[in-house]
C-alpha positions as CSV (number, residue, x, y, z in Angstrom):
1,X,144.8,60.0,-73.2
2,X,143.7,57.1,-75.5
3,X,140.0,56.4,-75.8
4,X,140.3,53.1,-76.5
5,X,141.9,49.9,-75.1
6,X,145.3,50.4,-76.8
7,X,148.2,50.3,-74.4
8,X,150.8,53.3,-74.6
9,X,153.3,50.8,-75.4
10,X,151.3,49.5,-78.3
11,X,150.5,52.9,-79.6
12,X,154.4,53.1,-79.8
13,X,154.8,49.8,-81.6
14,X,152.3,51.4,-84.5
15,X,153.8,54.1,-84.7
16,X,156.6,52.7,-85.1
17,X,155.3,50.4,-87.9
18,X,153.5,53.4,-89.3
19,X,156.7,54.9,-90.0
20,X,158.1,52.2,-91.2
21,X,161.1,52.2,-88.8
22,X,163.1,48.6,-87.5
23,X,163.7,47.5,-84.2
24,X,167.6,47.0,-85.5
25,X,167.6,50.5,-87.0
26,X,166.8,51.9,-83.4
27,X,169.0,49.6,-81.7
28,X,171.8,50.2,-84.0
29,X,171.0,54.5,-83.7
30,X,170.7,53.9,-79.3
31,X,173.2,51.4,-78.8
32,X,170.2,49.9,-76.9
33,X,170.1,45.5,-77.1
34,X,166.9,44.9,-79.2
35,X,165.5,43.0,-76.6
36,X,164.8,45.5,-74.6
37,X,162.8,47.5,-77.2
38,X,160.9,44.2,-78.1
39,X,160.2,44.0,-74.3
40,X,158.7,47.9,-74.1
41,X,156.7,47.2,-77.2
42,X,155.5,44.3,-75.4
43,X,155.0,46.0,-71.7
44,X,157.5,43.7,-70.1
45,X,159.2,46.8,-68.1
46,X,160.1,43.8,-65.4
47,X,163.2,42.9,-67.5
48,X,165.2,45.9,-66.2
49,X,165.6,48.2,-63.2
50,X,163.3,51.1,-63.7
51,X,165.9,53.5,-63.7
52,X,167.1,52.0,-67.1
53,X,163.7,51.3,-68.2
54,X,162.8,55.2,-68.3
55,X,165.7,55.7,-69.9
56,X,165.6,53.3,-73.0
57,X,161.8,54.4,-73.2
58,X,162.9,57.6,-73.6
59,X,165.2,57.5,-76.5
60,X,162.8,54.6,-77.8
61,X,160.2,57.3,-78.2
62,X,162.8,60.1,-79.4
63,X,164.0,58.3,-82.3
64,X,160.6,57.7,-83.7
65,X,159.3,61.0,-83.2
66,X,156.5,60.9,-80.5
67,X,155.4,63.1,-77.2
68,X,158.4,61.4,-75.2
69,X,157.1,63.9,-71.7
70,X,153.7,61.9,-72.8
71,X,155.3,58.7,-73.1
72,X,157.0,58.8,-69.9
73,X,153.7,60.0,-68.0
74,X,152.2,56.9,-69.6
75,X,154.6,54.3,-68.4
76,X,154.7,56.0,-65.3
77,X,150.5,55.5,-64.6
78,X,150.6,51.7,-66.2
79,X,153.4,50.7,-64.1
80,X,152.3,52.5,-60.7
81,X,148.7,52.8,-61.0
């Protein structure tokens, strides 16, 4: 759990920076449309059914290496409560 205000979905964008990974390289690796990893990095999880949304998050936060079972639990608690 993050101390501070930083948002799941923005700790992913960082790390994501950190490691000096593109949104294209994941897109190309997942055959996922970039705008939906823009939109996760941005917390719009509106733009598709959740179903879908789980799923991309998922190999979103394979690909660059993080706690995905963490991830998930994250989304799950900012976008239910």
């Amino acid at each position: 759990m993050t101390t501070n205000t930083e948002t799941f979905f923005e700790a992913l964008k960082a790390h994501r920076k950190s490691k000096n990974i593109e949104i294209s390289e994941i897109s190309d690796f997942t055959k996922i449309n970039a705008k939906y990893i823009e939109a996760i990095e941005l917390g719009d999880f509106t733009i598709l059914p959740n179903v879908y949304m789980r799923l991309f998050i998922k190999a979103y936060s394979n690909f660059i290496g993080t706690d995905t079972d963490k991830v998930l639990k994250d989304y799950e608690l900012y976008t239910t409560g």
